[in-house]
C-alpha angles and dihedrals in degrees: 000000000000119000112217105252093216102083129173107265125198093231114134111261093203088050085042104056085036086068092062108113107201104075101214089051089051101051090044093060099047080054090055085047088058097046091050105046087044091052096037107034082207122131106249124232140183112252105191120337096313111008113108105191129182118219127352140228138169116274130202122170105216096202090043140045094249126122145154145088119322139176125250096237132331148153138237116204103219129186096274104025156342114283106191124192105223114106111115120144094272124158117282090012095149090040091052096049090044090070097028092099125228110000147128129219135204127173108316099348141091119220122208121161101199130012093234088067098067139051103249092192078063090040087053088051099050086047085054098047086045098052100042088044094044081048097044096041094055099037078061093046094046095031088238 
């Protein structure tokens, strides 16, 4: 069985956004801290060398191999742009992202280059689906 390679590290999350060398990307992401740790009430890690995620919980894929800990939702604020972990299939997805403002979205992620391109009363309420609906769907399926 294969073990996810993006594991929860102990690295300082403040030290760590303080690195970041462009000004606006940094403050920007000191703002999406905020707004996670606000909307989830959860304590932030690193989670590989960029990744901040919010909660844990085990993961194990029932069509792969994988399998490991893994956060609720997070971002990782890369070179070019923000990448945010919070696209499960929660209600009024689509509503919520058509309104959301400038973005790109891959499997699972949702892509803003800049912060001004986006509501971020809108951002804070798609963090918030994602994460009540990441929480409620594992505590079914673990009876929790």
């Amino acid at each position: 069985m294969g073990e996810l390679k993006t594991k929860k590290t102990d690295k300082n999350v403040e030290e760590y956004l303080n690195s970041i060398d462009h000004e606006r990307r940094r403050s920007e992401a000191f703002q999406l801290l905020e707004m996670f740790k606000r909307v989830t009430g959860e304590k932030p890690y690193i989670w590989g060398d960029s990744i901040i995620g919010f909660g844990e919980y085990y993961y194990e894929h029932e069509r792969s191999s994988q399998k490991g800990d893994w956060f609720y939702c997070g971002f990782s604020p890369r070179k070019t742009k923000h990448s945010l972990y919070v696209l499960s299939d929660f209600d009024k997805k689509d509503q919520l992202l058509a309104k959301l403002g400038k973005h790109k979205t891959g499997v699972g992620c949702l892509y803003i280059n800049k912060l001004a391109d986006v509501d971020l009363e809108v951002l804070e309420k798609i963090i918030e689906a994602d994460y009540v609906h990441t929480k409620k769907g594992l505590a079914r399926k673990f009876n929790i």
